[in-house]
Structures are given as C-alpha cells and as structure tokens.
N, C-alpha and C positions, 0 to 999 in steps of 0.2 A: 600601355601596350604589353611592357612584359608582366604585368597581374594579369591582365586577360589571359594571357598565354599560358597561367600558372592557373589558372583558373578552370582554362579547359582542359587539360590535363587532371585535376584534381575533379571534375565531374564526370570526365570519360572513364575514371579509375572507378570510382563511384557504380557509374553505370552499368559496367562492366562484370562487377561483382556481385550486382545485386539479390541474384538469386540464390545466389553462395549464402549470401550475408544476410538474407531473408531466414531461409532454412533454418541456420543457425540460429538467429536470434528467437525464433519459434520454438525452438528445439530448450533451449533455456529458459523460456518461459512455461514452456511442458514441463519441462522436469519439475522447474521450483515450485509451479501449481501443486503438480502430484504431491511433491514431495511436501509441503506446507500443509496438506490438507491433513497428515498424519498427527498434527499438534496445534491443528485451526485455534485460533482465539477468540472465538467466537462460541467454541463449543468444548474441544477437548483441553486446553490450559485451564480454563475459570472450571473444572468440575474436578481436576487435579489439585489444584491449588487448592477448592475447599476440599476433599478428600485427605488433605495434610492437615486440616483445622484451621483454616483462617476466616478470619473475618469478614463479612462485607465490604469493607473500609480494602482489606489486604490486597482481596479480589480485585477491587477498582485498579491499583496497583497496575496490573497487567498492561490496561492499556493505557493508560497515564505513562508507565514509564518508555512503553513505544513510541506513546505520541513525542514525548519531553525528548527521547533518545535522537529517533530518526530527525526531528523539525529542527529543533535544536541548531547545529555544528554547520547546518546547509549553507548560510550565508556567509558564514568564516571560511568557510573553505570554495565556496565558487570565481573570488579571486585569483585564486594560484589554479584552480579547474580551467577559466578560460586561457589562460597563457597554454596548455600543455598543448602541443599539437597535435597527438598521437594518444588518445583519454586509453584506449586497452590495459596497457602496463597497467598504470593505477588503479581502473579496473579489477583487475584479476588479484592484485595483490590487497586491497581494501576488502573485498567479496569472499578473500579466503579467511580474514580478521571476521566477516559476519555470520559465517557460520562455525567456528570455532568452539564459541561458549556453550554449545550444545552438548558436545562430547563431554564435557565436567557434569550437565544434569545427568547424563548417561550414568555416567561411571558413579555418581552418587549412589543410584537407583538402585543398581548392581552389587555394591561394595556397602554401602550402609544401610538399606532398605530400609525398611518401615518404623524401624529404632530410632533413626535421628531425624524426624519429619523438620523439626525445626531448621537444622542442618539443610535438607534438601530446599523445604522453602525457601531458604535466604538464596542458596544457591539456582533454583529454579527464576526466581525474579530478578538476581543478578545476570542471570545468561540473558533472558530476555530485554534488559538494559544494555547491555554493551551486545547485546547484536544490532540492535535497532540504531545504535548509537554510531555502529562501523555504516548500518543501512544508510544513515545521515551522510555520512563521509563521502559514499561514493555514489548516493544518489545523482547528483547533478552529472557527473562523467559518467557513469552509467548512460543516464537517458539521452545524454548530449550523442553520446557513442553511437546508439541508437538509432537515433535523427537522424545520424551525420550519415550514415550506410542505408537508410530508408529514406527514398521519397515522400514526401509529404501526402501522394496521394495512395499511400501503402497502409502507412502509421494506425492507422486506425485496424485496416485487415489483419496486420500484424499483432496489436494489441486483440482482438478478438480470437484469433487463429489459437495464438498462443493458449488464449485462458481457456478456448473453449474446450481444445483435446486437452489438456492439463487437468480440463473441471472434469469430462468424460473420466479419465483416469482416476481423479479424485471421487466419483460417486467408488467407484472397487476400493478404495482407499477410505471410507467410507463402513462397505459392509466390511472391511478388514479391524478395524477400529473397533465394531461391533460383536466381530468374532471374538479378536483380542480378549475385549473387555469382559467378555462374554467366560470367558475360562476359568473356571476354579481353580485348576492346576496350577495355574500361574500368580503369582498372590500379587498384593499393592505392594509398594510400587514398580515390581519389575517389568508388570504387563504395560504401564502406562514406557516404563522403559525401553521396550521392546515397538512404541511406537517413534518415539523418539531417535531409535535408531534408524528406521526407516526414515525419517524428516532427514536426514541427515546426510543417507546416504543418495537420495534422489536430489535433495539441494547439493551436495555437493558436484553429482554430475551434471549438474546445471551449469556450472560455474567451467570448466571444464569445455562444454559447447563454447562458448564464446573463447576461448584460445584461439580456433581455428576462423573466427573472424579477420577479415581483410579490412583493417583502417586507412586510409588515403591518409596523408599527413594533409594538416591545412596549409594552405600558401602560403598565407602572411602570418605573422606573427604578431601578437599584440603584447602590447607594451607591458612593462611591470609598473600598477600602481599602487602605490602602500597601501596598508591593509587600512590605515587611517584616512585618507582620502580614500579611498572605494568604498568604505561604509557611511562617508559623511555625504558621499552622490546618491547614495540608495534613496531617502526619500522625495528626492526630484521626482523619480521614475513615479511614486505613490502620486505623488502631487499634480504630472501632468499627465498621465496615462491615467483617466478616471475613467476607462472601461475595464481595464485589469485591475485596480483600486477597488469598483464593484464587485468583479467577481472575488477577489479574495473575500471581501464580507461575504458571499453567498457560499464561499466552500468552507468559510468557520463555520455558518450554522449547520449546510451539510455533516463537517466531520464532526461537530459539537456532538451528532448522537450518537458516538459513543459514550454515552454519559450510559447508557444502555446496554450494550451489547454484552459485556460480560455476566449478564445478569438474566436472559432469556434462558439461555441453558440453566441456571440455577433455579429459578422461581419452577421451570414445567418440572425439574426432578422434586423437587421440593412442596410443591403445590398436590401431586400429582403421585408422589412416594414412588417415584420411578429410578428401578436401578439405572448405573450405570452404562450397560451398553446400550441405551437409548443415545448415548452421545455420538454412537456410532451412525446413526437416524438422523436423528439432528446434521450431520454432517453430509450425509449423504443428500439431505433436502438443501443444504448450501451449496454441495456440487451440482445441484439438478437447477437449480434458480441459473447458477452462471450459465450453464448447458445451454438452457432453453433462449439467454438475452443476450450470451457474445455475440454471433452474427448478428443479432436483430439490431446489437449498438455498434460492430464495426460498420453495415453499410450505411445504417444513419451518421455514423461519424462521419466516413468517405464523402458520403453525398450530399450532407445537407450541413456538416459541421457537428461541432461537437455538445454545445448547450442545450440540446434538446434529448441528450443522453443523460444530462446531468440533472433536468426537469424532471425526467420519467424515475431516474433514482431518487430525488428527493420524496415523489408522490412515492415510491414505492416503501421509504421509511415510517412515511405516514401509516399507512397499511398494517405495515408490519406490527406497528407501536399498537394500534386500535385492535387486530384480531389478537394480540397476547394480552389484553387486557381481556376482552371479553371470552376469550375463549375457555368452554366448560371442561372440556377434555385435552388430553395429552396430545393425540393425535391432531387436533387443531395447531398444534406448535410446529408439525411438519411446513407449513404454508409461512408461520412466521419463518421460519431460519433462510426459506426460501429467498422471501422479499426484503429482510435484511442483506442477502446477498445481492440481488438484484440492485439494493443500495448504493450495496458498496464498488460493485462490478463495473456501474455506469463511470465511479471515480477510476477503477485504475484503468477500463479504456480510453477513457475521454481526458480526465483532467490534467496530465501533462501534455498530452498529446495539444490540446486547446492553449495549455500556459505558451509552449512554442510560437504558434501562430501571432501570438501578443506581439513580437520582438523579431528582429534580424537575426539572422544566424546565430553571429558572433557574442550574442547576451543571451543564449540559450539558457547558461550553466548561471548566470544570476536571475535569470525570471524565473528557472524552476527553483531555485534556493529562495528568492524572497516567498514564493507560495508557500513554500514549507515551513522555513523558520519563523515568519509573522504568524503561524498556525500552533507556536508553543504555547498557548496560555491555554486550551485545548486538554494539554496533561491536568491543569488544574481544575476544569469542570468533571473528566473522568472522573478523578479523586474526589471533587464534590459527590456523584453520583454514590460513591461509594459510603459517605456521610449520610446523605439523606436516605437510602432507605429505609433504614430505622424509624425516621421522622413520617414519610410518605408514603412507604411500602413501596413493592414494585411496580403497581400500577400507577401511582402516584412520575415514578421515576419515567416508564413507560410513555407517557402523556408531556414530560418535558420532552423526551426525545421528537415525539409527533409535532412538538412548538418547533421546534430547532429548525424542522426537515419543510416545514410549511413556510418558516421565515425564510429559509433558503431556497423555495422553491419561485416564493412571491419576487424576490429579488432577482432571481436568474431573469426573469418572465420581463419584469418590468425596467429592470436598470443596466443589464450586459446584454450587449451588444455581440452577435455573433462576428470575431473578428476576423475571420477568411472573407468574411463580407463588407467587415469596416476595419480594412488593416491601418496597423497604428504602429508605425517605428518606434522604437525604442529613443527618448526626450533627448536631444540633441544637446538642450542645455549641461544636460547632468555628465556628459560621457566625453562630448570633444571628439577631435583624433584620438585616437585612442592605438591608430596602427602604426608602425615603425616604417 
C-alpha cells in the first residue's frame, strides 16, 4: 500500500511536468542536431581527416573508434545507472566530459595549423574517442532520464520533434559549412576550425537545456549488486528474451554499415575531383533526408511501433549503397547522403525507443547497455572497411554495406517481434527481487 502511495505521487510529479520536460528535452536534441551537423561524420570529419593525409585504413578510424568508444563502457556502467534515483546529476556532469575533447581539436587548428597535421590528427581522433567514450558513460542515464519524464506514447514524437527542427537547422548549417569551406581567406585548418567551434558551442547549449529538467526521484530503490554477479545474470536476459536476442542481431547488421559511411564523402570528391565545399552539400542532403522522415518515423513509431521504422532504414541503406555505386555524376551523391541518413535517422528515432519497450521500467539502463556494448565488434568491421578498400575498391565496400542492411532488414521482417505488441518482462530467472 505504501508503494502504491509512492508510486502515485511519483507519476502525478511525472505528469505534471510533462510539458515542461518535453520542451526541454526537444530543446536539447535541437541544439545537439544543429550543432553535430557542423563536424557530421558522415561528411565533414572523413574529408578533414583526409585533408591532413591519412589513409583509408586512418579514415575507418573515425567510426570504429565511435563505435568501440560509445558501445563499449554501457554495460559496466548500467549497474550503478539503475541504483541512481535521480539519473540528471550524472547526466549533466558525464555530458560535460563529452563534449570537452573538442576544444583541444580547436585550439590545435588555431595555434598550430597546417605545420603539425600529424599533431592535429592524433589529436583530431583522439577527441573523437574519448568523447564517444564519455557518449558510452552516460548513455544509459541519459535515455533512461528521458523515458522516465516522457510517456511512452510521446517517445517517439519526441524523438522526431527533436531531430526534425535540429535537421531544419542543420540544412543552414549545411550551406554554412559550404560557405565556410568555400573561403580562400581562411586557410586549412582554421576554416575546418572555425566549424568546430560552432559544433561546440550549439552542443554545449544542449547540455545546458536539460539543467532545467524536472526528475521525479524513483520510489524504490534497488539493491546494489556486484558488479560480478550483474554481468554473470546478463546472459539469462540473451537466452530467454529471444525477441530482444533477434533484434540485437538485426541492428549489428543495420549498424555493421558503417563499414561504409566514411567513405561516400570521400570516393564522390575523389571519383569526381570535387573541392571541398561540396561537403557543405553533402551535408546539407543529410539534413534534408532527416527533415523529410522524422515525422513520417515519429507517428509510425507512436502508432504502429517501432520496427517498421527500422525496416524502411534498412531498405533505405540498401538504396543508398546501389545509387553510389552506380551513379555517373557528382550530383547523383546528393540522394546518396540523403538515404544514408534516412538509414541512420530510423535508428536514433526508433532503436532505444523500441529497446525500452523489451523490459520493465526498472531494466531500462541495462537493456539499453546490453544493445550497445554487445554492438562493440562493430568498431572492428569499420576498420575492416578501411583495409579492404585497397582490395575491393569503394564499390566493392559499397555492396558489403547493401549485404549488411538487407540481412538486417530480412531479420527484423522475419524473426522480431513488435514488442508493444508481444510484451516480454524482463527473465525473472536472471534478476530476482531485486528491490529493497
């Protein structure tokens, strides 16, 4: 009786604030869109990085050490995430750790320019490592945060809302990129610097909006259990939850293409002898893809679930992989950067959102860590990518990616289960009581 008691109190606070805590969490995902789209990985890091001289092999780099950063640390750390009651603090003070490493690429760009390229590379893939790596950390309390202030039948709108004015924003961020680049005045690397600072300052006031979120403390509190027993229960959850078991195999071969990505922007400059501030283009076709498919994936999330958001991004990988192979001109690469986003879009509206639904509240912060950290062998196909194109060429690499995104598409299809439709607890065996 006195849980329920603490219980309604804890969703009347909830309820109460919702719009507040909507707002906000919109407001933060606007910002970090914008501001993201100023050093996209997809377009503007892999044309800087080779811009400094690096390799195919270095380029892979990029997102290998994202993927290795963020996936990584999730499932070490979602044990001491579920005990917290109150996820913000941690929050706010991990969030300021991921954007940090930035201001060192800055001040490189600035202070030692074009003379020490070796210098800025190490430190350029270093920032991108240890931010992705703080990403890992606070991932799970982040999204749990999230959840915990958002209705389930919001999450989705939310996820949309956010990305779509953030992407709007991001097309101007975009032709900004293009100006930039665009400048003679401003030599390598301070123009790429000068975008950077921007990423920076819009991520930073992202961080910022969520201060003035309202957390409800959780009622109960859950037990502490060693870090040794909480990862020897993890493969319970794999073993009797085989609809969340499937989907993780269908969003390795989803996220597998990145084996790809860093490398469109490179083959159309390369292919096609195209300066520079085409990367401003390119980026501009990645805010227009999002633009055009948040709404169309927040009310398919809201309404129908989320796996049919994660089908249309696989087919849309496919797409993407087939017209940059075949395509004769430059201008055909506007559509690819497009549907690579479209890709990628359907994941960040849908795929946490969906991992939630797997599990009871209270295993939020480890079913979105096991999605993540079972996702680390991921950095090593990247860096594969970066191996084989010498071997296969881009088209070659192109054409894995289109495997990946079709295996992952045939499995959503055929082996996961929409689970708002066939809810599945979280394995009784693996957990116990687990409340005080």
């Amino acid at each position: 009786m006195q849980a329920d008691k603490q219980f309604e109190g804890y969703y009347a606070e909830v309820n109460k604030n919702v719009r507040r805590n909507f707002s906000l969490n919109a407001l933060d995902g606007v910002l970090f869109t914008f501001g993201f789209a100023f050093m996209d990985f997809a377009s503007v890091l892999p044309v800087f990085i080779r811009r400094l001289g690096a390799s195919p092999f270095l380029i892979s780099i990029i997102p290998a050490a994202h993927a290795l950063g963020w996936m990584t640390p999730q499932i070490f750390i979602s044990n001491y995430v579920e005990r917290l009651r109150r996820k913000k603090p941690y929050v706010l003070a991990v969030g300021a750790w991921e954007r940090l490493p930035f201001l060192f690429v800055i001040a490189v760009c600035f202070l030692l320019g074009s003379s020490h390229q070796a210098v800025l590379l190490s430190v350029c893939l270093g920032a991108v490592f240890t931010s992705a790596l703080a990403f890992g950390f606070v991932n799970p309390a982040w999204f749990d945060l999230v959840a915990k202030v958002t209705p389930v039948d919001r999450r989705a709108r939310l996820s949309a809302l956010k990305m779509g004015i953030g992407t709007l924003l991001g097309i101007g961020a975009g032709w900004t990129v293009e100006w930039v680049l665009d400048q003679s005045q401003i030599p390598f690397p301070r123009n790429y610097g000068w975008l950077f600072v921007m990423a920076f300052f819009f991520m930073s006031l992202s961080l910022l909006a969520l201060v003035f979120v309202r957390e409800p403390v959780y009622p109960l509190p859950t037990k502490r259990i060693p870090l040794g027993k909480y990862l020897s229960r993890l493969p319970s959850i794999l073993k009797e939850d085989t609809n969340f078991r499937n989907f993780l195999v269908a969003t390795f071969f989803h996220r597998a293409t990145i084996v790809a990505v860093a490398f469109y922007a490179i083959n159309a400059l390369e292919k096609f002898a195209l300066p520079d501030k085409w990367v401003g283009r390119f980026t501009v076709s990645i805010m227009f893809g999002r633009l055009v498919v948040t709404p169309v994936f927040g009310f398919l999330g809201d309404r129908f679930g989320h796996k049919i958001n994660i089908v249309i991004g696989s087919v849309a990988h496919i797409a993407a992989a087939i017209l940059a192979i075949a395509a004769p001109n430059e201008w055909w690469y506007l559509p690819v950067f497009a549907l690579v986003s479209v890709g990628f879009c359907s994941h960040e509206v849908s795929r946490f959102n969906m991992v939630v639904e797997f599990c009871e509240a209270r295993r939020r912060p480890t079913y979105v860590a096991l999605s993540n950290s079972l996702l680390g062998p991921i950095a090593l196909i990247a860096l594969l990518g970066g191996a084989l194109v010498g071997t296969v060429g881009y088209d070659g690499l192109f054409a894995i990616a289109a495997f990946f995104a079709l295996a992952s598409c045939l499995c959503l299809i055929f082996s996961v289960r929409e689970p708002r439709k066939h809810p599945h607890p979280a394995p009784a065996s693996a957990w116990g009581e687990d409340f005080e």
